[in-house]
C-alpha positions in Angstrom: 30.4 62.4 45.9 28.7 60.9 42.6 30.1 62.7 39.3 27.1 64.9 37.6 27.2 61.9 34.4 26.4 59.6 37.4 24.2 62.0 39.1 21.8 62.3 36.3 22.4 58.6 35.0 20.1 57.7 38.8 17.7 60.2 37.2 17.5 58.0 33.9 15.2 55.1 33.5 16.3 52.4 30.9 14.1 49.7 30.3 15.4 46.0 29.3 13.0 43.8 27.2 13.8 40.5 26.8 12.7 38.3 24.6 13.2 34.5 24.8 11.3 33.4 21.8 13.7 32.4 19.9 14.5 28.6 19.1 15.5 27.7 22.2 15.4 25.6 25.6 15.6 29.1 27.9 18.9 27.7 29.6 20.5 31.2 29.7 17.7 32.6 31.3 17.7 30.2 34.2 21.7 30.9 34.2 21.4 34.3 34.7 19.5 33.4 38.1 23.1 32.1 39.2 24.8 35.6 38.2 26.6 36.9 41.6 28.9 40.0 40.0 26.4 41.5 39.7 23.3 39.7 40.4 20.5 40.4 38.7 18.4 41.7 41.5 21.5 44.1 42.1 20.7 45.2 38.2 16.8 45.7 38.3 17.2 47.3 41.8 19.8 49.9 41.1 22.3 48.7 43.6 25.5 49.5 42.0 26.8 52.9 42.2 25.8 55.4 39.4 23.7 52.4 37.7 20.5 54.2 36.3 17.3 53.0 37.4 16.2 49.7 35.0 12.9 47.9 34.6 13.3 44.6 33.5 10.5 42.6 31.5 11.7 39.4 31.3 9.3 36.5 31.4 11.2 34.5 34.0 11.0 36.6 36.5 8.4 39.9 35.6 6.5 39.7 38.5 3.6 42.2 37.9 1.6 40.8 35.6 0.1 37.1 33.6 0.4 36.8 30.4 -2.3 39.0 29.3 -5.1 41.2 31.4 -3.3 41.1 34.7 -1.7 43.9 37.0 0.6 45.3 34.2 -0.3 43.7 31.2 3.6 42.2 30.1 3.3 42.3 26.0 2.2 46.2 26.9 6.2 47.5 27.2 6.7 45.7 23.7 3.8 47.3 21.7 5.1 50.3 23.1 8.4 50.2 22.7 7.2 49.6 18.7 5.4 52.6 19.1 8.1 54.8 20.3 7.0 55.5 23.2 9.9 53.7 25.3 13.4 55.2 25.2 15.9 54.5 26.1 15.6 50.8 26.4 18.4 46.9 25.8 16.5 44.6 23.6 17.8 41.3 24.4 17.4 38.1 22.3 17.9 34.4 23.6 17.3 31.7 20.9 18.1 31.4 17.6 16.4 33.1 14.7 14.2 30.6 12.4 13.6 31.9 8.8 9.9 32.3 8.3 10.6 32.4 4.3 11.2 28.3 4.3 7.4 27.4 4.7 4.1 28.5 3.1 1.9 28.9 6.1 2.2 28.9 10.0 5.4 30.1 11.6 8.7 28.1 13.6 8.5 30.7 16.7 6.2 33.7 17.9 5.7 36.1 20.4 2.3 37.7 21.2 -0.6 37.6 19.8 -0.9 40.5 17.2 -4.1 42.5 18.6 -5.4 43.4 15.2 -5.7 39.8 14.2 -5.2 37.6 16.8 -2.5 36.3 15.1 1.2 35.0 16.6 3.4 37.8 16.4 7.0 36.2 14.8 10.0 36.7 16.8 11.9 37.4 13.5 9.2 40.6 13.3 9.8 41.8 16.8 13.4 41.9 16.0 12.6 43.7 12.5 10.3 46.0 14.8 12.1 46.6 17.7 15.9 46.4 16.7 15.8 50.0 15.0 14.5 51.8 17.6 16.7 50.1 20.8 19.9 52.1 22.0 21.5 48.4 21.9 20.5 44.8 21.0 21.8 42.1 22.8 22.4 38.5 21.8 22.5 36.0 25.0 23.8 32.3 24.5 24.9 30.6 21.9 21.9 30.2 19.9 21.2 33.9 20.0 24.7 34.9 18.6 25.5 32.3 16.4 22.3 29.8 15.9 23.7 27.2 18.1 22.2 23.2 18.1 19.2 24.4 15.9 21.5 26.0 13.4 23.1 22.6 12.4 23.5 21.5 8.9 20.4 19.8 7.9 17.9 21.6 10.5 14.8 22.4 8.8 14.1 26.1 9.9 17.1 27.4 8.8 18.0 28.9 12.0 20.7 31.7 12.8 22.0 34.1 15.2 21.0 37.6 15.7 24.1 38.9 13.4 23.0 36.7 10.5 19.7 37.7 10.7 19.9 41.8 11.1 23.8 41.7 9.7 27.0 42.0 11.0 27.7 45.7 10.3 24.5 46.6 11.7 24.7 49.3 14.4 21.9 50.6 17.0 20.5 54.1 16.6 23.7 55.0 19.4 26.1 53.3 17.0 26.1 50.1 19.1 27.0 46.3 17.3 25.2 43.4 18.2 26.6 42.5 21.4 26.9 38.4 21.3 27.6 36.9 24.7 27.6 33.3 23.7 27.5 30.4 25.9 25.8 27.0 26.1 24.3 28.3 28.2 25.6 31.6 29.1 27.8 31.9 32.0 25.3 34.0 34.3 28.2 36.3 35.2 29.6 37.2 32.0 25.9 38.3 30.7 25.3 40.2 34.0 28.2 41.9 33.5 27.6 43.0 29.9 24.5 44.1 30.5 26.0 46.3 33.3 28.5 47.6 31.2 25.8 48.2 28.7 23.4 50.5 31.4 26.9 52.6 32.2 27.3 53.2 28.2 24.2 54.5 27.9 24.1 57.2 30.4 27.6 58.2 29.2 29.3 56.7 32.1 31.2 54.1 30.0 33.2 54.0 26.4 32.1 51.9 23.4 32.1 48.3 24.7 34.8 46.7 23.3 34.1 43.4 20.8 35.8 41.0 18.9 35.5 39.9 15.3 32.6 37.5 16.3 31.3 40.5 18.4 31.8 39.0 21.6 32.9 41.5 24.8 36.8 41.0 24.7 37.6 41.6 28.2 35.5 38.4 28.9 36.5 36.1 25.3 40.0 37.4 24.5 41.4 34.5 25.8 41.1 30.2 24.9 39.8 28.2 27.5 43.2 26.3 27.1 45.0 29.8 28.7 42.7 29.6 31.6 42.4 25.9 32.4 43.6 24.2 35.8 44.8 21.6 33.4 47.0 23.9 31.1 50.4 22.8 32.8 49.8 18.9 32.5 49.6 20.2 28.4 52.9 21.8 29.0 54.2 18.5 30.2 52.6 16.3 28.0 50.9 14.5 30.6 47.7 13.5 28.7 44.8 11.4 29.9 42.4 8.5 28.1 40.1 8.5 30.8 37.9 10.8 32.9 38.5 11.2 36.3 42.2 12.2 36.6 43.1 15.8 37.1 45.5 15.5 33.5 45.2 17.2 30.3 41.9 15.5 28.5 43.1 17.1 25.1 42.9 13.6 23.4 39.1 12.6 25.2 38.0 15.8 22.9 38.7 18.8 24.8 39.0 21.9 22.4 39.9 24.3 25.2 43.5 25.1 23.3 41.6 26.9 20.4 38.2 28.0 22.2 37.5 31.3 23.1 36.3 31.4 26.3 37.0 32.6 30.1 34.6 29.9 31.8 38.1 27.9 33.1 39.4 31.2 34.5 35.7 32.6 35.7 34.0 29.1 37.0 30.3 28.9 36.8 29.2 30.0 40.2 31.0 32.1 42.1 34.5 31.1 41.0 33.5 27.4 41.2 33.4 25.2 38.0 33.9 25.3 35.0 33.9 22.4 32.4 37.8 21.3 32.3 38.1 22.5 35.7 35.7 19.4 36.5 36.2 16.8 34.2 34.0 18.0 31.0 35.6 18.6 27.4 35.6 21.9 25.8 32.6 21.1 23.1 33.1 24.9 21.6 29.8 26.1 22.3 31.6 29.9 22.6 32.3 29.7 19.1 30.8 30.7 15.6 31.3 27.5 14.4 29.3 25.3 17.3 28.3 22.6 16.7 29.4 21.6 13.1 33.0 22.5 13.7 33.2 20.5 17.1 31.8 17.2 16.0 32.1 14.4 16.9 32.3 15.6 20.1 34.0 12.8 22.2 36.7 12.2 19.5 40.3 13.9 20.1 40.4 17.3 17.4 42.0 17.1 14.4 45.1 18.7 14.9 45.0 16.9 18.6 47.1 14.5 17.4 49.7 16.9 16.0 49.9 18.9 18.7 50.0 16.3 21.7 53.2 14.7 19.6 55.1 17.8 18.6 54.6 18.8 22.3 55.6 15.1 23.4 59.1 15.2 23.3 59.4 18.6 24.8 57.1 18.1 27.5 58.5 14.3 28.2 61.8 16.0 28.3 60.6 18.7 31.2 58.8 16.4 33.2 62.2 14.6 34.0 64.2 17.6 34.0 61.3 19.3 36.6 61.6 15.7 38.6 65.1 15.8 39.2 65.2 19.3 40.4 62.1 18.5 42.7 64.0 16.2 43.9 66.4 18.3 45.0 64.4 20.8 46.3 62.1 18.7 48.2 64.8 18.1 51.1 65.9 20.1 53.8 68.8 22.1 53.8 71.9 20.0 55.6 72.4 22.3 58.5 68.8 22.2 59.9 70.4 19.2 62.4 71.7 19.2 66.2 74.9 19.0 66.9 77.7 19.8 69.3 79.3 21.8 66.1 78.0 24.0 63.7 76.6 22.5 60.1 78.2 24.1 57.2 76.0 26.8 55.9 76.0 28.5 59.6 77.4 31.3 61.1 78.2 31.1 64.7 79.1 33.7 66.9 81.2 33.9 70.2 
């Protein structure tokens, strides 16, 4: 039998608008396509127990409407949502934040057309409009959180995440923090997930979502990539590559995965598959406040790579040969599994 919180959460309609006007190439919404616990059909339908029911306007995949003037007219549920006439309802961001105050005239990114005017509607004012009123905002992929590639030193639009821009004490009217699920892009089922855990908040069916000092959910980032990693135990060993295509450690081609915080290794991309270490690929960071700038050059061991590989060299040269010589031993059969016209020591006979 459903509890009476999940009863009258089914009862509840929650709208999700999603905005992907930020600086950005859209890569985490095509990841979320991928998303298998939960998919996002299994989110927008209501097929999850107790889940209340969601309508999601998303430009990838709203299917009711064209831009503007067709069945359902898709910039409609944002005017309205300004207007206060949508509640409850998940603002989600994707793309990083440009700061209109750096030029004189025009604008780095918009959304709509402003109906008054005519006029490009500024993503950084849909935020400034919308965030106030939404029971929680959202922050998918990198560039979202944390500003990501456009965000680099010398970019001209002084791009930034979703925390930079509205703050990082800044709570929803339900007392929410900017979620950030970062990601370049997102892994589809860590943002499917949050948003899920998000929908059961809302209708009372779920705590405070728990989040990190970077804001990030720490059931899914409370853990390096290093922890997770198929690789983890040729680190151990100090059995280190210089070339890709071998399944060891590939610490010294540039991996970052001992310091990252991440749960791709442990998660895989598609349904437990993938993953970049898991494959071959370096750890490049992109999980982390500090992508890129902190991360470059990307193909060059880390800093304290060298350090580390070293101190852990004699330790882990040590326990490779100690490890050999015992599976040496182990790897042959105990000496009574043999015929014989008398019995082996290490068996009992009976008469």
């Amino acid at each position: 039998m459903p509890t009476e919180a999940a009863a009258k959460a089914e009862e509840t309609l929650i709208h999700v608008l999603w905005i992907n006007a930020g600086l950005s190439c859209d890569g985490d919404s095509v990841a979320l396509t991928a998303a298998t616990q939960p998919t996002i059909e299994e989110i927008a339908l209501g097929a999850l127990p107790g889940l209340p029911k969601v309508a999601v306007h998303w430009p990838l995949i709203d299917f009711e409407c064209g831009p503007e003037g067709g069945a359902d007219d898709f910039m409609a549920w944002f005017f309205r949502a300004d207007r206060g006439e949508i509640d409850p309802f998940v603002l989600v961001i994707e793309g990083s934040i440009p700061n209109e105050r750096l030029h004189g005239e025009g604008y780095w990114c918009g959304f709509g057309n402003d109906p008054d005017t005519g006029q490009p509607i500024t993503t950084s004012e849909w935020l400034d409009r919308l965030a106030p009123k939404a029971t929680a905002v959202v922050a998918a992929g990198t560039c979202a959180t944390y500003g990501g590639i456009h965000a680099m030193e010398g970019n001209p639009t002084g791009a930034m995440g979703v925390p930079d821009y509205l703050g990082w004490e800044w709570r929803s009217k339900a007392g929410i923090p900017i979620v950030c699920v970062p990601g370049c892009p997102i892994q589809p089922d860590n943002l499917s997930e949050t948003l899920t855990y998000l929908l059961y908040q809302a209708t009372g069916q779920a705590p405070m979502i728990p989040l990190d000092d970077a804001l990030r959910p720490t059931w899914l980032f409370g853990h390096t990539v290093h922890e997770g990693c198929d690789r983890a135990g040729y680190y151990e060993q100090a059995d280190f590559t210089t070339e890709y295509g071998t399944p060891e450690c590939i610490v010294k081609l540039g991996c970052w995965g001992p310091v990252v915080m991440c749960n791709v290794p442990k998660r895989g991309w598609m349904n437990g598959l993938g993953g970049c270490p898991n494959v071959g690929g370096i750890c490049i960071g992109c999980t982390m406040p500090g992508f890129p700038d902190k991360f470059m050059p990307f193909m060059d061991e880390p800093p304290g790579g060298k350090f580390s590989t070293n101190a852990v060299g004699l330790y882990g040269n040590t326990i490779r040969r100690l490890r050999g010589l015992t599976t040496h031993t182990l790897d042959r059969e105990p000496r009574w599994r043999r015929p014989g016209a008398t019995a082996a020591p290490g068996v009992t006979t009976f008469r």
